[in-house]
C-alpha positions in Angstrom: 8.4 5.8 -8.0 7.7 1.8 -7.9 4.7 0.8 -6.9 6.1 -1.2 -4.1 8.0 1.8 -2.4 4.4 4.2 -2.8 2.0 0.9 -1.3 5.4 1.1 1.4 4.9 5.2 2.5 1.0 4.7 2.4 1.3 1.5 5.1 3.9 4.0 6.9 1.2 6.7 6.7 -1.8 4.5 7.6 -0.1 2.9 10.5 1.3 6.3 12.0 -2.3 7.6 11.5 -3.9 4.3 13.5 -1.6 4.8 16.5 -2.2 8.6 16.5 -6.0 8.1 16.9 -5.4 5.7 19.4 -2.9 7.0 21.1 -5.3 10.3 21.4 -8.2 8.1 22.8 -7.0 6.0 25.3 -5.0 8.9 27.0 -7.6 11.7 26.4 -11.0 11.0 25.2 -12.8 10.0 28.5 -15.8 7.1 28.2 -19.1 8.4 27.6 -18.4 11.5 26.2 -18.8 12.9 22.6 -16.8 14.7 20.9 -17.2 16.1 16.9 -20.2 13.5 16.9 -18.0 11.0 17.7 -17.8 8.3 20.6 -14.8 6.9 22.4 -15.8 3.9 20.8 -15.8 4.7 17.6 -12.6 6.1 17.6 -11.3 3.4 18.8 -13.4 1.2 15.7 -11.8 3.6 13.3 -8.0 3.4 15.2 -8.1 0.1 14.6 -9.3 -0.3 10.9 -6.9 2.0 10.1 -4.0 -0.6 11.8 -5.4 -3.5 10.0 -5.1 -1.1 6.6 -1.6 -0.7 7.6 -0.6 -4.5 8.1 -2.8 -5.5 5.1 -0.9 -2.9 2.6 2.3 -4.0 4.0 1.7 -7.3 3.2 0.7 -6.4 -0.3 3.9 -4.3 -0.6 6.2 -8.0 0.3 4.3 -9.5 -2.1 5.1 -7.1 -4.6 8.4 -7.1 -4.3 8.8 -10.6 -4.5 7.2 -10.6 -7.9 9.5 -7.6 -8.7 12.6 -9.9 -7.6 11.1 -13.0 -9.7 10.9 -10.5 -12.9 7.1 -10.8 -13.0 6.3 -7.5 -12.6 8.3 -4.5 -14.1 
């Protein structure tokens, strides 16, 4: 497997992962309350960290495969 098509499935992953956790606490995680010694808040920190992971490998996968189309990478 390229290196650009695994740093592809691991954006997919992360990004599924970020709007999963999100997702869950907006809908059901009500404010104040903790849960598995975690906040609403924090979830929410984590939610989004795990977004900006997403974006930032996906950029690093275009930018692999551009060197792969220039021949700079095999």
């Amino acid at each position: 497997m390229k290196l650009s098509k695994f740093l592809h499935v691991i954006s997919v992953v992360f990004g599924l992962i970020g709007l999963a956790m999100w997702f869950f606490t907006v809908l059901f995680w009500p404010s104040g309350v903790v849960w598995w010694g975690s906040t609403r808040e924090f979830m929410m920190m984590c939610a989004v960290t795990s977004l900006l992971a997403a974006i930032w490998l996906q950029i690093a996968t275009i930018h692999h495969i551009m060197l792969e189309k220039k021949g700079e990478i095999i």
